[in-house]
C-alpha positions, 0 to 999 in steps of 0.5 A, a space after each residue: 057279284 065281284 063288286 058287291 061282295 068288295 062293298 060288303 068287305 068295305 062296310 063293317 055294318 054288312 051282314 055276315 050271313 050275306 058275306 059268307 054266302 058270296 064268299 062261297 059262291 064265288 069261291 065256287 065258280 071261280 076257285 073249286 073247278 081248279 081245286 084239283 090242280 091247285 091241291 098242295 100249291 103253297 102260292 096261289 098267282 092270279 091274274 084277273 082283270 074288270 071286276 074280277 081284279 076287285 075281288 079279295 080272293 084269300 076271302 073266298 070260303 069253301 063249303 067246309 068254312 075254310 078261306 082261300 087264305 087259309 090254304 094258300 098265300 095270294 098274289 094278285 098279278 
């Protein structure tokens, strides 16, 4: 899913639908069950490695339409 959603990014033909809906699922596995903990962070610093470090985390969308980069700066260590 990591590779794919990085391909669909890269290709300006992709279906918006398609983007959105692995933006969320992403998002969802990877970024909700740490919202808490990350509530109020001005910086998010993450530190993926394999296919995660592909992925362009300020584009992960929350259920709400709101992306990552819209509530946090990134830094991908």
């Amino acid at each position: 899913l990591a590779d794919r959603f990085s391909s669909l990014l890269a290709d300006p033909d992709a279906p918006e639908a398609e983007v959105r809906r692995m933006a969320r699922d992403l998002y969802d596995w990877l970024i909700a069950p740490m919202e808490d903990a990350v509530r109020g962070a001005s910086t998010l610093v993450i530190d993926a490695d394999g296919p995660l470090a592909r992925i362009p985390w300020p584009a992960l969308e929350a259920r709400g339409g709101q992306v990552v980069a819209d509530r946090h700066a990134t830094v991908q260590a």
